[in-house]
C-alpha positions as CSV (number, residue, x, y, z in Angstrom):
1,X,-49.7,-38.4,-64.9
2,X,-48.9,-35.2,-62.9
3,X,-51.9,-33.2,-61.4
4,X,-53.6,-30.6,-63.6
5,X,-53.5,-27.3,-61.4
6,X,-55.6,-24.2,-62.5
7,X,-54.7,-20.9,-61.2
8,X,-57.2,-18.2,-60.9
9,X,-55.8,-14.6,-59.6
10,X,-55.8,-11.7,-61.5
11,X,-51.8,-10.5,-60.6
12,X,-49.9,-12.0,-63.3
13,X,-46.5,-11.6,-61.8
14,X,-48.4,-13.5,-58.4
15,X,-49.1,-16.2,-61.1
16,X,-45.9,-16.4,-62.4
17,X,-44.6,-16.7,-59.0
18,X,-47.0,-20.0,-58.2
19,X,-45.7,-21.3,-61.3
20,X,-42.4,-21.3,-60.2
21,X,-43.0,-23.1,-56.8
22,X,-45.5,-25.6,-58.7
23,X,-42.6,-26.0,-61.3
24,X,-40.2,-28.1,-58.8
25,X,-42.8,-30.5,-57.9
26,X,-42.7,-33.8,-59.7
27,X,-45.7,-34.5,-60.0
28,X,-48.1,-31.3,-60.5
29,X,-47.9,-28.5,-63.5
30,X,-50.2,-25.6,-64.1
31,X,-52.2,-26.2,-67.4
32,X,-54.5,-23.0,-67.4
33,X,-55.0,-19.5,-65.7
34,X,-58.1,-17.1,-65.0
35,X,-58.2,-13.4,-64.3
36,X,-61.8,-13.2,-62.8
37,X,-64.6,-15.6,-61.6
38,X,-66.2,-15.7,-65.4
39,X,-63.0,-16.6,-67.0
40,X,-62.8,-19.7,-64.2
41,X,-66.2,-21.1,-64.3
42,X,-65.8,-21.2,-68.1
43,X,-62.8,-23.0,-67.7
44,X,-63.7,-25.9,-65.3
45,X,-66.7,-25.9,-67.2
46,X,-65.0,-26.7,-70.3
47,X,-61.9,-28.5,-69.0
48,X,-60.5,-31.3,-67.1
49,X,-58.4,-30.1,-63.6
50,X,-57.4,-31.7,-61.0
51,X,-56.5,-29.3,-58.4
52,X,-57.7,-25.4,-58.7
53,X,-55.4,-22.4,-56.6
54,X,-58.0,-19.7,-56.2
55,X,-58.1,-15.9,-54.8
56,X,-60.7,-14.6,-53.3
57,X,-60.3,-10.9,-54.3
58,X,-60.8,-11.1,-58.0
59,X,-62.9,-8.4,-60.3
60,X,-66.4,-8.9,-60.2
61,X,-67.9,-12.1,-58.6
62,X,-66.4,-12.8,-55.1
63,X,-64.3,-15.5,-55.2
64,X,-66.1,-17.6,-52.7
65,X,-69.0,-17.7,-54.4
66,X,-67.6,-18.7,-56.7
67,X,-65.9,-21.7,-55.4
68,X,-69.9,-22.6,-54.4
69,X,-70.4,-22.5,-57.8
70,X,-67.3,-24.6,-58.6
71,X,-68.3,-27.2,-56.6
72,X,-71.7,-27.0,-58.2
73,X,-70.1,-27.7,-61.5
74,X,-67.3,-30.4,-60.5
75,X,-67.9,-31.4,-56.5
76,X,-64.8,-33.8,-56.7
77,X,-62.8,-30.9,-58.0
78,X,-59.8,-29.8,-55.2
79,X,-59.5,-26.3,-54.3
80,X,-57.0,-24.5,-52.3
81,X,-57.8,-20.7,-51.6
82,X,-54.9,-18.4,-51.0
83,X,-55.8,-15.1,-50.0
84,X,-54.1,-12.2,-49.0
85,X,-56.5,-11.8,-46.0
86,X,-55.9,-13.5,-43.0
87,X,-57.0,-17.2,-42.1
88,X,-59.9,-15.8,-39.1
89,X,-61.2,-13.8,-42.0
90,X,-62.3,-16.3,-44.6
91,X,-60.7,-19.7,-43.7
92,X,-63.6,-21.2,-41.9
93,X,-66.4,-19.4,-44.6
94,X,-63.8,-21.2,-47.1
95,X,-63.8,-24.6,-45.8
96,X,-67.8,-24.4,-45.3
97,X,-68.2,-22.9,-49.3
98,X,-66.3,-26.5,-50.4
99,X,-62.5,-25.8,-49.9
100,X,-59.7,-28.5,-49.9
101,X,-57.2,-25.6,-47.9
102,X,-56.7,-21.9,-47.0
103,X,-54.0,-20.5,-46.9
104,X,-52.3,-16.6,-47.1
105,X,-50.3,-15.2,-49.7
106,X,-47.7,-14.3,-47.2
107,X,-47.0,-18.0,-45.8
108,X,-43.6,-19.9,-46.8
109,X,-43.2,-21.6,-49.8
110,X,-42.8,-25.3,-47.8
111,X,-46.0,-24.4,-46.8
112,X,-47.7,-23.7,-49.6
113,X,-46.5,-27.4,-51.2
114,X,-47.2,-29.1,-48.0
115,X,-50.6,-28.1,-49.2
116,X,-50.9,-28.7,-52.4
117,X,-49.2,-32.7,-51.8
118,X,-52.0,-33.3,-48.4
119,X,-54.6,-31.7,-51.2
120,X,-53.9,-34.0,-54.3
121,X,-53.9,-36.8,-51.8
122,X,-57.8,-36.1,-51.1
123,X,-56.8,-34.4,-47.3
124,X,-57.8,-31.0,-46.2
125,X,-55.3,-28.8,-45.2
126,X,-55.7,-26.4,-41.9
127,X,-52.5,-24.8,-40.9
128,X,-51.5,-24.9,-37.1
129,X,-52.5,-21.1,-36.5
130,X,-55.6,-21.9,-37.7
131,X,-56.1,-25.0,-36.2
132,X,-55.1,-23.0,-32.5
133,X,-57.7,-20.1,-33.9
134,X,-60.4,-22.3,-33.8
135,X,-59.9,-24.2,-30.9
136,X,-59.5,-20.9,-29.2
137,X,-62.7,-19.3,-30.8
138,X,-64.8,-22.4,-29.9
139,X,-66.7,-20.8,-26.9
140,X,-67.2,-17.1,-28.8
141,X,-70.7,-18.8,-30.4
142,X,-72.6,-15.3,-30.7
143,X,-69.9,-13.7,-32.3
144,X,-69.8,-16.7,-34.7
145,X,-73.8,-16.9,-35.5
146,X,-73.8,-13.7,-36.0
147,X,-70.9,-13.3,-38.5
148,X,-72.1,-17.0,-40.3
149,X,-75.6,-15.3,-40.7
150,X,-73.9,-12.8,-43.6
151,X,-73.7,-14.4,-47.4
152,X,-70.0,-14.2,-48.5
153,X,-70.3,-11.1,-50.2
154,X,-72.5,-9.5,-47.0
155,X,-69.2,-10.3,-44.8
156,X,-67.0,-9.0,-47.7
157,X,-68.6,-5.8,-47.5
158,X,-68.8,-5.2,-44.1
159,X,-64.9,-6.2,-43.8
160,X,-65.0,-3.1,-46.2
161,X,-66.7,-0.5,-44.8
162,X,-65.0,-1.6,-41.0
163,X,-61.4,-1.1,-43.1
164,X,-63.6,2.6,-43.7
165,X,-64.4,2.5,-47.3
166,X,-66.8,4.4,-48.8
167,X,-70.3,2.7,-50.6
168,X,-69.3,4.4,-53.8
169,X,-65.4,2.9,-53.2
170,X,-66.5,0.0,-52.1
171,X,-68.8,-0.4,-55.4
172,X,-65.3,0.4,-57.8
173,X,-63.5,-2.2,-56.2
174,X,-65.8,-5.1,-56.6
175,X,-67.3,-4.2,-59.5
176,X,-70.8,-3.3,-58.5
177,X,-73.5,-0.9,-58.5
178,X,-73.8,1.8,-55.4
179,X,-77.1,0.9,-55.0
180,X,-76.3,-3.1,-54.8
181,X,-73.7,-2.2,-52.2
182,X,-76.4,-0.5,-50.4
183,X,-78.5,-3.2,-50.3
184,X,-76.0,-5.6,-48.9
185,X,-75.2,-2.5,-46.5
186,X,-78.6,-2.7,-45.0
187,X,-78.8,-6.6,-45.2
188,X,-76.0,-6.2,-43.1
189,X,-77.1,-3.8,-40.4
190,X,-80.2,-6.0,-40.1
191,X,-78.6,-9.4,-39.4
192,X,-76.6,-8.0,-37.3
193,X,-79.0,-6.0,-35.2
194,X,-76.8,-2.7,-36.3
195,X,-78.0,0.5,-36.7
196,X,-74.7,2.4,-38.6
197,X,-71.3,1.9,-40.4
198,X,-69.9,3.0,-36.7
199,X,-71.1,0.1,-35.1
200,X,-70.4,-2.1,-37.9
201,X,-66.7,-0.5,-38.1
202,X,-66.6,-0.6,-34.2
203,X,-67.5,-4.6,-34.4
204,X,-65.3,-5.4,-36.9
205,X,-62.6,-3.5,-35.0
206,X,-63.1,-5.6,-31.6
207,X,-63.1,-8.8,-33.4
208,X,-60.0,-8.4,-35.4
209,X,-61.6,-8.7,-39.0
210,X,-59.8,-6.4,-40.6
């Protein structure tokens, strides 16, 4: 019985492109898709997967909350998260929210089935970089408090407004109101003893979060 793989991204031709790969494995097929977080959450909660393939840029609902919500619904469900941001963004936040893997849009197709076969066997998969990154990072605890203090969408936004986006840009792009990006804005500032978007943008500057 091949593995039941769920794709949720809202590119089509980026979905197209992961059905390809997924097609020349033996033993794994894509049996369902999803543009946004609704769309997903419907899904597993009305379906049967095995394996789900998730962005975490989607309209709306961030997608790592939404993978706590996936393993809410289905904890035995596998998910691998491939993002176009880079693994000392999100990987670790990924891993913590319930993810099976992390791993970036830009990475080698050999890499991206090594991941998918350690993933249907019930493994987690860490690349090497990311491996090396958090060996590295292991003595940088303040940094790390402070950034693990921030809900996922608190850490998207200030990944935002560090890459210089305005709170009214920053509220088109994910879908939400001005004023609940201001309130994550100042959440923000608070946990992170911060008193401006320079500081913020400075801080995400020195610590390569962009």
């Amino acid at each position: 019985m091949p593995i039941k793989i769920l794709i949720a991204d809202d590119h089509a031709i980026f979905r197209e492109g992961l059905k390809q790969v997924i097609a020349t494995t033996v033993n794994m097929t894509v049996v369902d898709e999803a543009v946004n977080s609704q769309e997903l959450l419907s899904k597993i909660q009305n379906n049967d997967y095995d394996m789900v393939i998730l962005d975490i840029s989607m309209p709306g609902r961030n997608g790592l909350d939404a993978l706590v919500e996936i393993k809410s619904i289905k904890p035995k469900l596998q998910v691998l998260v491939l993002s176009m941001h880079p693994e000392e963004q999100y990987a670790l936040r990924a891993f913590k929210s319930g993810a099976s893997g992390y791993l970036t849009k830009g990475s080698p197709t050999i890499d991206l089935l090594d991941a998918l076969h350690k993933i249907s066997l019930g493994k987690k998969y860490v690349s090497a970089a990311l491996a090396e990154s958090l060996v590295t990072n292991l003595n940088e605890n303040n940094k790390q408090d402070l950034l693990h203090s921030l809900s996922n969408r608190e850490y998207q936004v200030l990944s935002l407004i560090g890459a210089g986006k305005t709170v009214g840009k920053i509220a088109e792009e994910l879908s939400l109101s001005v004023k609940t990006i201001s309130t994550y804005r100042a959440h923000i500032l608070r946990k992170m003893n911060m008193k401006n978007n320079a500081e913020l943008t400075r801080f995400v500057i020195e610590n390569d979060l962009l």
